[in-house]
Every structure is written in C-alpha cells, then in structure tokens.
N, C-alpha and C positions, 0 to 999 in steps of 0.2 A: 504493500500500500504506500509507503515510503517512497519510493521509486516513481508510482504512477503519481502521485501528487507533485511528486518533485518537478517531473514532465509537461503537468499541469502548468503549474508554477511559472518553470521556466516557459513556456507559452506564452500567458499573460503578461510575462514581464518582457517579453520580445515585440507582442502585440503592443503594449500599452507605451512602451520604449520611442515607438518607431511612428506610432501616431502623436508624442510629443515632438519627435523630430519635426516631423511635416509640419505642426503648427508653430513651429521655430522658424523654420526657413519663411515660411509665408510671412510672418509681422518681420521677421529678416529683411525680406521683397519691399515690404508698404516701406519700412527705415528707409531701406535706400532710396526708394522715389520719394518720400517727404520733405526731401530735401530739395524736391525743384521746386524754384517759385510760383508756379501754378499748381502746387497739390493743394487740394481741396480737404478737408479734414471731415470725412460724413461721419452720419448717426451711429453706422455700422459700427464704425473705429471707436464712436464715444460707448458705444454699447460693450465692446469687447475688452474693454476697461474694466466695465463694472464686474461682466462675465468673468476675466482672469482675478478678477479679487477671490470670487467665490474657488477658483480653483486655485486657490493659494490655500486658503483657508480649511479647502477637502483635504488638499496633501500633505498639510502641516499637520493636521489631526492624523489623518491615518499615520505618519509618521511617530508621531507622539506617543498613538497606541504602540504601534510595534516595538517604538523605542521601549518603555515603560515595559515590555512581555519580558524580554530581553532572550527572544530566541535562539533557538544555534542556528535555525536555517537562515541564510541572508540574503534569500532573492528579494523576499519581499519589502526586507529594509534597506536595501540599496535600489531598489526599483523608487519606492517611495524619497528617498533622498535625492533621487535623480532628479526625479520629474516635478519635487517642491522648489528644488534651486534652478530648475528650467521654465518655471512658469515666473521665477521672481525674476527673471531676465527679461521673458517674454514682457511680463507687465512694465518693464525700464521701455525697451524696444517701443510700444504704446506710448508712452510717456514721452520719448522723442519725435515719436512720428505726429504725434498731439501739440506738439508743440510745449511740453509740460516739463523741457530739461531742468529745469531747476529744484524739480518735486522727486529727479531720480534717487538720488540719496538719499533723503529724507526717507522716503515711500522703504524703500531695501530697508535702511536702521532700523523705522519702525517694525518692520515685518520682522527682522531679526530679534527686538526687543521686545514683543509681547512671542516669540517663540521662547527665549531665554526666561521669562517669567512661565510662561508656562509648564515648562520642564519640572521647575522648580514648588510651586503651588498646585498644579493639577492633578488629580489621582487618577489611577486608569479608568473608573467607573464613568467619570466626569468628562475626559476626552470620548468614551465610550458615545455617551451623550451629544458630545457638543461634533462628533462625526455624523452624528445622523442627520444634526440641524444641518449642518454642511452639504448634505445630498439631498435633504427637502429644499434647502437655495438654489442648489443648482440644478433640482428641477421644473422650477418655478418655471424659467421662459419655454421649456419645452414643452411643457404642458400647455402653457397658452398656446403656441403656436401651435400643438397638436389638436385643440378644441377649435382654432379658427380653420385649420387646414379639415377639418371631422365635418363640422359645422356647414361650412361653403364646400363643401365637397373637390376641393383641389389638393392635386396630390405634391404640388411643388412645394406644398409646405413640411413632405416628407424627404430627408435623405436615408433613403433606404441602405445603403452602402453603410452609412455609419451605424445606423441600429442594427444591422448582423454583425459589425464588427464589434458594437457593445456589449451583444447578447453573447457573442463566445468569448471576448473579453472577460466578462465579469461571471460566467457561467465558469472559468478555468480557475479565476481567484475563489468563487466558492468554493472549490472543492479542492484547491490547495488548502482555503484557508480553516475548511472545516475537519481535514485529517490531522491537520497542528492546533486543533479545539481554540481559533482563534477567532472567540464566537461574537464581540461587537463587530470585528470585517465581517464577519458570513453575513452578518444581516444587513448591512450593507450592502453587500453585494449583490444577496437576494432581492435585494428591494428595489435595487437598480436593474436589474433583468426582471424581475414584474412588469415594472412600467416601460421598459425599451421594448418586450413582448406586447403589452398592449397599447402602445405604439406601432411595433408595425402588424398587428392583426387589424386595427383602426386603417392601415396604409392599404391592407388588403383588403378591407371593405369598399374604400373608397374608389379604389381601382376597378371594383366590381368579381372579385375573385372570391368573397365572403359575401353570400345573399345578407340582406338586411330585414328579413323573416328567419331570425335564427337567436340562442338566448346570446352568442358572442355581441351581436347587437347591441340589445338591449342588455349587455352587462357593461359596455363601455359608454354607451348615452349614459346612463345609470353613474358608474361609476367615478365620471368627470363633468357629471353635469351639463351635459350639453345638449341644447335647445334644438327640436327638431320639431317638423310640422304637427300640431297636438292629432289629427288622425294616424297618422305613422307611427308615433309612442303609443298611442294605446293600441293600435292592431300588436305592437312588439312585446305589449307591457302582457297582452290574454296568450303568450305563446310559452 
C-alpha cells in the first residue's frame, strides 16, 4: 500500500508541479508586455490579484498542516513549499504588471510574517480549520461562474480540461493523503473533487450529454441554487 500511495503521491505532485509552472510563465508573459506603454491593465489582471491571495493563503495552510504532522514522507511537503513560494512570486509578477512595484516587498514581508507567526501560535486543529476556509474562498468564483454558465446554458463558462485535471489531481492526493491518515488534507481534497465532479457533470448537462429529466438534474439546481424556469423545476422536482 506504501508503494501504490507513494505513486499516487508522486503523481499529484508532478501534476500539480507543472500546472504551477504554466501559470508562472503566463503572468511571466503579461510582466514582460507590461512594460510597453500601451498595456492596458484589465479586470482580469485586477481579478487575479485577488485570486492568487487566496492561493497563497491555500498553500500556506496546507503547508503549515504538513509542516506541524512532521512526516517522513516528503513529497507532499516539498510539493507544498514549492508551489507556496511560487504563487508568492507569481502575486510580485501581478504586482509589477499592475503597476503596484512599490507594494512588492511589502506584500512578500507580510506574507512571510503572518506565516512566521503562524508556525508559532497555531495548533494543527486550527490550521486544520483555517485550510478549509481557504478552499471555501477559493471556490467562491467558480461556483458563481459555474451557476451563471448552468443558469444561461453556455458552456464557455466551463474549462473542461482543467476540471479533469483537478478531478485526478486531487483524487491522487486523497488517496496518498488518506494511506498516511493525513485526515484535514483528505477532506480537503475530497471536497475539492465533489465540487470539480459537479462541475463538470453541470458541463455535461449543458452540453446536452446528461438529459435534464434525471435526479443528476435536479441534485445540482438543488444543490447550488440555481434558478431555472418554475415548470422545469417542478416536472425535475416529481422525478
């Protein structure tokens, strides 16, 4: 079991590794054009600001957890040290391309200094906790955009490509993370392949691959609230 977890493991940290790359290079790409006088600084950019907070904030926790287990196996704690001092790059990267070079340092110290208090006053019950809140933030915008893309029936509000790659992502860290009984990640993890599955079951609905005379239906209007013509809920609602 050792072995096939390890494989796991190592999986998701090659996965999860390699889609940090790519969104490296990309705000990589925006720096270097931000610097011609005609770049335009859109919403998107100011969005992906707020977005890598949250993913500082995911990685620092799970970090903190792992740190705090103090395992022997180290994929998952060097995977997590990776991709926390990669995102606190990326959020500089942002920061210059925003035109916000003056808040680089500042922004890094702080994030270094409520991680160095952290270490120090938080128990692992508490990071436990404060990991979940981190994965309810960050999936705040998906959610909406998943209820507007559900809602108007447009599928370009789905990338399907990333939610297969979330759902075997997080589906290898469960089961790495639940053979080393390292039970706030597994629920975590689990919680994040719920919602990335009904996400794209929602994708296949829309697409028309999942009739909408089915309870898959009417468990995802249901289960995110979302507003559809009142005869079409209740034919969904007596099935």
């Amino acid at each position: 079991m050792s072995t096939i977890s390890y494989v796991f493991g190592l999986t998701a940290s090659i996965i999860r590794n390699i889609r940090s790359i790519i969104v490296f290079f990309e705000y990589y790409r925006v720096m270097k054009i931000s610097i011609n006088p005609n770049f335009e600084i859109s919403d998107k950019l100011l969005l992906a600001k707020k977005l890598n907070y949250m993913q500082i904030f995911y990685f620092s926790m799970c970090f903190l957890y792992i740190y705090n287990m103090a395992l022997d196996e180290t994929i998952l704690y060097y995977t997590l040290l990776v991709n926390f001092i990669c995102y606190i790059i990326i959020l500089n990267m942002i920061l210059f391309s925003i035109k916000q070079q003056n808040q680089m340092l500042l922004q890094t110290l702080c994030v270094f200094f409520l991680y160095q208090i952290s270490i120090k006053f938080i128990n692992i019950n508490l990071v436990g906790i404060l990991l979940l809140c981190s994965i309810i933030m960050k999936l705040i915008n998906p959610i909406k955009a998943f209820r507007k893309g559900f809602a108007d029936n447009d599928e370009k509000y789905f990338d399907v490509y990333l939610l297969i790659h979330d759902i075997i992502l997080f589906l290898a860290w469960l089961i790495y993370s639940l053979s080393y009984n390292i039970i706030w990640f597994s629920i975590s993890a689990f919680i994040q392949i719920f919602f990335k599955v009904c996400f794209y079951l929602g994708y296949l609905i829309v697409i028309g691959k999942i009739n909408k005379n089915t309870k898959i239906y009417s468990f995802i209007i249901n289960l995110f609230f979302i507003e559809v013509n009142t005869i079409e809920k209740n034919e969904n609602n007596i099935l």
